[in-house]
Backbone bond lengths (Angstrom), bond angles and torsions (degrees), N, CA, C in turn:
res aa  C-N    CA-C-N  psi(-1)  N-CA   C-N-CA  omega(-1)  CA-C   N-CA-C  phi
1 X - - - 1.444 - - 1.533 108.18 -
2 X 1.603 101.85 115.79 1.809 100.30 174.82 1.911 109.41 -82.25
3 X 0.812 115.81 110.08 1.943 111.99 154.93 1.160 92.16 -79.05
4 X 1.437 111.21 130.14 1.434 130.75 150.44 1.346 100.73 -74.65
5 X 1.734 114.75 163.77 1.200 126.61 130.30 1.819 123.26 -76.13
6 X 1.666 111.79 169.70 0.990 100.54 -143.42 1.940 89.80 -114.85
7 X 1.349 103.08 120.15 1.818 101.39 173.17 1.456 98.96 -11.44
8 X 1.689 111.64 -84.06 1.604 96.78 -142.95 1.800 95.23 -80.22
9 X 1.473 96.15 120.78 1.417 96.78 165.90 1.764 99.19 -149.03
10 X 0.795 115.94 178.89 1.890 131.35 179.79 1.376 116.24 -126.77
11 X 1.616 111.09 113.77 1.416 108.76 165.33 1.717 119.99 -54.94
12 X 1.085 115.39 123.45 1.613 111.81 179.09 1.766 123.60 -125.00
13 X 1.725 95.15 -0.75 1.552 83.55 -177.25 1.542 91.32 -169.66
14 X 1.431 125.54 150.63 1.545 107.25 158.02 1.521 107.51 -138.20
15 X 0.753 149.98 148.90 1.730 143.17 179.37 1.470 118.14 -148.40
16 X 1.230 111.89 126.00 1.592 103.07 -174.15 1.668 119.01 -88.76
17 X 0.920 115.65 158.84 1.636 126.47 -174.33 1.033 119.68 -138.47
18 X 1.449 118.41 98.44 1.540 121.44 167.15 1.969 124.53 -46.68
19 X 0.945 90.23 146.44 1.944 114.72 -171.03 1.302 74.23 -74.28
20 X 1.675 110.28 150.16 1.090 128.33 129.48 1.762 138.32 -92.81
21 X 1.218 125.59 133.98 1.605 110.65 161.70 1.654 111.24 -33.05
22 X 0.951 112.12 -45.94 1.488 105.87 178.39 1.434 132.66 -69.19
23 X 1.793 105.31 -38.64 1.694 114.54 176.43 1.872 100.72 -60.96
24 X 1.544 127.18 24.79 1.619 116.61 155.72 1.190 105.64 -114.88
25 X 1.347 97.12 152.68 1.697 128.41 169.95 1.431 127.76 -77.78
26 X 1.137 126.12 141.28 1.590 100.91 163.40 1.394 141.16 -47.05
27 X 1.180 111.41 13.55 1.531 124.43 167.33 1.533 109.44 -115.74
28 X 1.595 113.12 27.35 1.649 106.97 147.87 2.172 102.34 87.83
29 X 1.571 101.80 -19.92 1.468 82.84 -171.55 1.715 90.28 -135.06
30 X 1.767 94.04 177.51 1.887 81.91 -172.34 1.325 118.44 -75.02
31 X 1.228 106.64 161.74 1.617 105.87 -163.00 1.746 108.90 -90.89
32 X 1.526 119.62 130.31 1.189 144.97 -168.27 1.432 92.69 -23.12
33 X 1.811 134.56 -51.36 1.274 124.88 -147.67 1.785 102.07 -86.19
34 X 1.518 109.91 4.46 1.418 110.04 163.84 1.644 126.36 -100.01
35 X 1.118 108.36 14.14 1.846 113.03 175.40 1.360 79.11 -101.87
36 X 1.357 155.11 8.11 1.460 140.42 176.70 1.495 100.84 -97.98
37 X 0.805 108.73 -50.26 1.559 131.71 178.48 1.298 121.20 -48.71
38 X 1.317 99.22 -49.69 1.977 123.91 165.18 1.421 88.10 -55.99
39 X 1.506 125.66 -90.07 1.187 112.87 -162.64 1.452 125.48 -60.04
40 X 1.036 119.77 -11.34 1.789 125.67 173.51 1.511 99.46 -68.44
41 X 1.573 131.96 -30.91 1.455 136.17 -176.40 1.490 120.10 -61.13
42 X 1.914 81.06 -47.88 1.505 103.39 177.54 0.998 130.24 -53.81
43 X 1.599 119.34 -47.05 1.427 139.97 155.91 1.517 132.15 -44.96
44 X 1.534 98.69 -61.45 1.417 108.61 170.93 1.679 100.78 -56.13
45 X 1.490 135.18 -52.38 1.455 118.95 -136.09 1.820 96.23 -83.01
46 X 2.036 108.17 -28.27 1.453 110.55 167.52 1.641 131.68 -59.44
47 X 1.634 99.45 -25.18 1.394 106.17 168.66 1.643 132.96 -76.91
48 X 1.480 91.25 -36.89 1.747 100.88 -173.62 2.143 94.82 -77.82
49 X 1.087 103.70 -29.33 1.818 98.11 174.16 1.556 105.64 -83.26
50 X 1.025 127.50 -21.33 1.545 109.51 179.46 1.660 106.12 -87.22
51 X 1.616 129.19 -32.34 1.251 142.44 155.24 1.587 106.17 -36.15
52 X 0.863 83.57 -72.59 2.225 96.68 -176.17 1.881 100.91 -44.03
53 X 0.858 97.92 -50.30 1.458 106.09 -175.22 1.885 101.24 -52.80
54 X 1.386 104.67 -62.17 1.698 103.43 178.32 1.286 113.86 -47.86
55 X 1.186 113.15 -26.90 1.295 124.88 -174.90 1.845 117.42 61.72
56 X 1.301 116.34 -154.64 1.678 101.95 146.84 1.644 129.63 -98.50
57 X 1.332 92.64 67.63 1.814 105.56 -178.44 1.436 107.79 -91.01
58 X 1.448 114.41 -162.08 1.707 103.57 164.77 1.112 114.83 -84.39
59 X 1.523 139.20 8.57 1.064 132.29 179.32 1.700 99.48 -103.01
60 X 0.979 125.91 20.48 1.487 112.21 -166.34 1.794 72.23 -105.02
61 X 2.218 87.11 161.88 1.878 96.81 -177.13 1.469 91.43 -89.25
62 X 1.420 100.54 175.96 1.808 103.11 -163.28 1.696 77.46 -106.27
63 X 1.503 88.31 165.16 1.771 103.91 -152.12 1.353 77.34 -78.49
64 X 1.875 103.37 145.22 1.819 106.87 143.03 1.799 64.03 118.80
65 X 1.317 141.06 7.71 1.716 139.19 -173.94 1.828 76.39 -115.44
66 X 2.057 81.26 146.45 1.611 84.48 153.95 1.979 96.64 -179.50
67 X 1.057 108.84 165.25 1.468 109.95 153.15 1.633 123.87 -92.90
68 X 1.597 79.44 141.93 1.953 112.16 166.13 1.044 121.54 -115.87
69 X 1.240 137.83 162.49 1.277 141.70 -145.21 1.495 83.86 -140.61
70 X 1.708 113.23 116.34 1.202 121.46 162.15 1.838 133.48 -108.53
71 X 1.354 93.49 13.81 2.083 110.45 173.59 1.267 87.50 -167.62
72 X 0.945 109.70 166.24 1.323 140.99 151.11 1.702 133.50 -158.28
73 X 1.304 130.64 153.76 1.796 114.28 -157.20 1.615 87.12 -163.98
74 X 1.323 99.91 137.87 1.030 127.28 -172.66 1.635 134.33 -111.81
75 X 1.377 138.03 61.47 1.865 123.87 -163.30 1.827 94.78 -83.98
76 X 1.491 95.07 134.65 1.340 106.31 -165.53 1.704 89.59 -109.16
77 X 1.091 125.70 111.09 1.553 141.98 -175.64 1.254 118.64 -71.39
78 X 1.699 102.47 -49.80 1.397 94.45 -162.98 1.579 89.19 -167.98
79 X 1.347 134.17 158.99 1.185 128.88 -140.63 1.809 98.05 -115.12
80 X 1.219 112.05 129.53 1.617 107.56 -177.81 1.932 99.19 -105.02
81 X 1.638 82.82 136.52 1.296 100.94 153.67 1.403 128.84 -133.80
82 X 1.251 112.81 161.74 1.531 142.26 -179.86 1.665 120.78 -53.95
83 X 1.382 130.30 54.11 1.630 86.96 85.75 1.337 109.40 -139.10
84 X 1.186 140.77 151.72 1.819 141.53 -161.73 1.024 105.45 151.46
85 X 0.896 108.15 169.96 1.852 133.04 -179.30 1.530 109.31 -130.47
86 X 1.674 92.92 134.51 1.828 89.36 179.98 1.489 99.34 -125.78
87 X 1.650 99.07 151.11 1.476 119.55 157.28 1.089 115.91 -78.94
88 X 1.669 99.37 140.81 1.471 131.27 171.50 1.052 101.39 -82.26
89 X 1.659 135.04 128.07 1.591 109.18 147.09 1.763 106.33 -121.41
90 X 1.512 82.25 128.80 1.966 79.05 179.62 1.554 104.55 -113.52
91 X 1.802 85.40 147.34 1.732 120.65 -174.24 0.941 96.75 -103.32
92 X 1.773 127.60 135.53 1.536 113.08 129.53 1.575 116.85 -114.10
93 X 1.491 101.65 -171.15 1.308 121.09 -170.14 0.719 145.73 169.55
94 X 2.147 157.35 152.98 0.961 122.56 -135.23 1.433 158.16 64.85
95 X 1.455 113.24 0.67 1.210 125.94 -145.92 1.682 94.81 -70.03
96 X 1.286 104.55 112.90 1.453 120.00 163.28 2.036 129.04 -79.07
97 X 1.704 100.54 -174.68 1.582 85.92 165.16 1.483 139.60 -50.31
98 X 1.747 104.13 -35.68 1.364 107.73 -162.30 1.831 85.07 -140.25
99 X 0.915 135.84 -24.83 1.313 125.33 -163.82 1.975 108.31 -126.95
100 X 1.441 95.88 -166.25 1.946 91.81 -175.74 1.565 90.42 -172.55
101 X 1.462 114.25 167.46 1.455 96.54 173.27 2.010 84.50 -135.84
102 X 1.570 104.72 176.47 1.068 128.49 -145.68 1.641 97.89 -147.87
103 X 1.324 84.47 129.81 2.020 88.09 168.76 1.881 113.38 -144.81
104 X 1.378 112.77 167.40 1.162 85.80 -146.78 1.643 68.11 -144.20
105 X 1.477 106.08 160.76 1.641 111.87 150.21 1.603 114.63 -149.21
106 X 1.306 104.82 155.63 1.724 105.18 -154.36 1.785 110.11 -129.83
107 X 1.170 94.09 94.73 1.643 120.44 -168.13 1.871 102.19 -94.49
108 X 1.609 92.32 138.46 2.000 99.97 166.41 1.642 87.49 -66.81
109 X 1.169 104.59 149.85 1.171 148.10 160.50 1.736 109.06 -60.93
110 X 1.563 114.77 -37.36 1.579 122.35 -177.66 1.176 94.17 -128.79
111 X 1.558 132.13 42.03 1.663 130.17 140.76 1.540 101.20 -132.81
112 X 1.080 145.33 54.65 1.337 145.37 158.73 1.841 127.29 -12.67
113 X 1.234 96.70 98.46 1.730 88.18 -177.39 1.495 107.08 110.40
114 X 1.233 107.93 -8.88 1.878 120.64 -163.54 1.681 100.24 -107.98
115 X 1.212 123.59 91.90 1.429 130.58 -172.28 1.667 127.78 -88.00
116 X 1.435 118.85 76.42 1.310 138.80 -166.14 1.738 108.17 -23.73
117 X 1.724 91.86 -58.23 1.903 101.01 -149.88 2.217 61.62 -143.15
118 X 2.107 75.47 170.97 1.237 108.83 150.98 1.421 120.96 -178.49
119 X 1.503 133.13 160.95 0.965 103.04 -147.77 2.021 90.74 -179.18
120 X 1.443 116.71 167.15 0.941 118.46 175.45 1.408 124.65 -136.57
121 X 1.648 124.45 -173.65 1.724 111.56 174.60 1.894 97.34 -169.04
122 X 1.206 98.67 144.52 1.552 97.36 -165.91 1.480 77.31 -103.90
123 X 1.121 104.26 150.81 2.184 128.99 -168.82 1.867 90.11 -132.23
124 X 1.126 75.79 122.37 1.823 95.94 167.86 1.463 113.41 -124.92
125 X 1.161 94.30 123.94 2.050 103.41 -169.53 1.647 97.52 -75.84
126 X 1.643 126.08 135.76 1.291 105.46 178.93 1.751 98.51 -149.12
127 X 1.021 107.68 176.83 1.489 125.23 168.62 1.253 130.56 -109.99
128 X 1.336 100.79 101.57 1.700 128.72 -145.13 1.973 94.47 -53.14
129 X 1.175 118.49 -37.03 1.304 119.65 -155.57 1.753 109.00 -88.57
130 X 1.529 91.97 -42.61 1.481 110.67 -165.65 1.574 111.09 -86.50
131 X 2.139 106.39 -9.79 1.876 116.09 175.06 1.699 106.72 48.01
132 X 1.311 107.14 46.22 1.409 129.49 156.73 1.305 120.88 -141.76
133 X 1.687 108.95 157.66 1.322 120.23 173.15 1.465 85.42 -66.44
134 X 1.722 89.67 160.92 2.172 116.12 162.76 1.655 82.05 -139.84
135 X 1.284 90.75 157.26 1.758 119.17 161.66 1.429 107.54 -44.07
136 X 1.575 104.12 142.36 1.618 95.59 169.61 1.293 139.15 -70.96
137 X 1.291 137.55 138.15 1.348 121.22 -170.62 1.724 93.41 -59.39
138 X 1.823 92.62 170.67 1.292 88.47 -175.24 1.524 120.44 -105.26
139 X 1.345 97.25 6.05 1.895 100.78 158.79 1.107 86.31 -59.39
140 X 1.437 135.50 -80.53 1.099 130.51 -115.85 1.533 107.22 -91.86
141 X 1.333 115.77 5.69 1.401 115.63 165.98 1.168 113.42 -99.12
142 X 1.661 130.96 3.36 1.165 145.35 -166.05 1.658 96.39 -105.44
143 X 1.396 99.84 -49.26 1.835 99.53 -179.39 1.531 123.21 -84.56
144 X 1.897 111.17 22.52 1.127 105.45 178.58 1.996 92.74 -112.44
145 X 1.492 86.60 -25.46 1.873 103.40 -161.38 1.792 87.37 -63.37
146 X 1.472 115.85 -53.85 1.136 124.78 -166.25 1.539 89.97 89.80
């Protein structure tokens, strides 16, 4: 089963990530549960810089707020090996009441334009204490809208 990504989406972040000797499998290339990982980097490293940016203004989320990751899907393109570094590039889009979704694609770093995996994850903004969605802060509905 292919999931596409979806035309309208927005580049919002890209960050590269070195391979480890370790992110391979015994079949010589990295193992499937690390293109998740890539993109979990991607996500996390676009969120904590667009956060930082709100700083503690009124747009910052009130502490005890955060994102979860409720799917995630993976098309594995083409098989990475060790040794290189790959780019993250993160999409968003959609930005709903409480949630947004996110797509990502995961390129060598020394094949430019050559797109390994790609893949997406729906983010639900929630309240860590209360185990519910809240509304999105509104940075962060601003840095999905662009």
């Amino acid at each position: 089963m292919d999931l596409s990504l979806p035309e309208q989406r927005r580049l919002v972040f890209e960050v590269v990530v070195p391979m480890r000797w370790g992110d391979m499998d015994a079949m010589g290339h990295v193992n499937n549960t690390l293109y998740f990982r890539y993109m979990e980097i991607g996500r996390m490293e676009w969120l904590h810089a667009m956060l930082q940016q709100a700083g503690q203004g009124p747009d910052a989320p009130p502490p005890g707020q955060g994102p979860v990751v409720v799917n995630a899907f993976c098309n594995f393109l083409r098989e990475l090996r060790h040794p290189g570094s790959v780019v993250v590039r993160v999409y968003a889009a959609n930005p709903g009441r409480s949630s947004f979704d996110t797509f990502y694609e995961l390129l060598r770093e020394d094949r430019p334009g050559e797109v390994y995996a790609n893949g997406g994850a729906k983010v639900v903004w929630i309240d860590h204490e209360a185990r519910k969605s809240v509304e999105l802060p509104a940075a962060m509905r601003r840095a999905v809208r662009g």
